[in-house]
N, C-alpha and C positions, 0 to 999 in steps of 0.2 A: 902650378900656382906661381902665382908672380907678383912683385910687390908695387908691379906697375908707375905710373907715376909718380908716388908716394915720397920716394927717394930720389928719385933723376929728375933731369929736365928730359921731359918726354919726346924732344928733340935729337936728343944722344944718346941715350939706350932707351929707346921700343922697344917695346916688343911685338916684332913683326911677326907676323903667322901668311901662311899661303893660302889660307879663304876659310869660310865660316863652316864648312862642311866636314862632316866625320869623314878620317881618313881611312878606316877599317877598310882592308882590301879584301873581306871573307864574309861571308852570310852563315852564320850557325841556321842551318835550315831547320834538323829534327833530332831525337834521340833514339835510339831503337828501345821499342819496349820487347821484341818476340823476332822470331825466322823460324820458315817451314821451310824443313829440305825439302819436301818434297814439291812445294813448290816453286821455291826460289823465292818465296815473297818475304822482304821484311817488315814489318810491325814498326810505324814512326808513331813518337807526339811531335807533331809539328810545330815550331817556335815563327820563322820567318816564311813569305812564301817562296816557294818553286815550283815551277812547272814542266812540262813534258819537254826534254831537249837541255835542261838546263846541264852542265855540265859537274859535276860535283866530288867529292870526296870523301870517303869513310875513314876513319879515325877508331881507331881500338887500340887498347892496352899494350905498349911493348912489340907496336908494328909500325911500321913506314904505312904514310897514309894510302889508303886503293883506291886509283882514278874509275869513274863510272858516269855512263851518261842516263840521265834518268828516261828513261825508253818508255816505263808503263807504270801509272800510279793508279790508284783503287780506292774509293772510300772503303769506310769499316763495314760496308755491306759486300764488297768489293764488284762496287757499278765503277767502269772507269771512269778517270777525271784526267783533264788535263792541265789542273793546277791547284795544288793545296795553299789557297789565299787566307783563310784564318787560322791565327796562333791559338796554340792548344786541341785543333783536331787531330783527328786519329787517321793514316792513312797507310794503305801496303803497297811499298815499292820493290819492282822486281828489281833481284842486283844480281850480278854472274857470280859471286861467290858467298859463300856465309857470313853471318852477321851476329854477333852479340848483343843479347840485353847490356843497354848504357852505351852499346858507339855512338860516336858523334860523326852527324848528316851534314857535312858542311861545304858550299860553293871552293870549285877549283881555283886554286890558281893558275895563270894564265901559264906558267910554266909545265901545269902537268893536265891541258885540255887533250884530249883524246881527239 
């Protein structure tokens, strides 16, 4: 927040910004509601979309985040899809390792793309 104009001559403290777009460098994709060991699948509600390839990151509790490329996604019928476009569906993503109820599905950074 900024008291903008108000106080200055708006000539000698602007306040300048680097463009009108959110800076956010992460996509919160999904939350895990479930995982089957036995079949690698885990259980999202999806908030943002991603698709098949998309590069990403799981986030749990008291762990360094685990890179993962998203290879195979499933409706809750589990018919593949190649991209969960709306917020709030339900969809099973396969991941090479286990998953907790409440991790967070969220877009790689460019530093840990696989």
């Amino acid at each position: 927040y900024s008291t903008g104009f108000f106080f200055f001559c708006l000539n000698e403290e602007a306040n300048i910004t680097s463009g009108n777009k959110n800076t956010c460098e992460q996509s919160y994709y999904a939350i895990a509601e479930g995982y089957d060991k036995e079949t690698g699948l885990a259980f999202f509600r999806q908030r943002n979309k991603f698709k098949v390839g998309d590069k990403a990151e799981l986030l749990s509790p008291g762990k360094v985040g685990a890179p993962l490329t998203l290879e195979e996604i499933y409706s809750e019928n589990k018919e593949p899809l190649e991209s969960a476009p709306h917020p709030g569906m339900y969809v099973y993503v396969k991941t090479p390792f286990e998953v907790k109820k409440g991790d967070i599905l969220r877009s790689a950074l460019d530093e840990y793309i696989i």
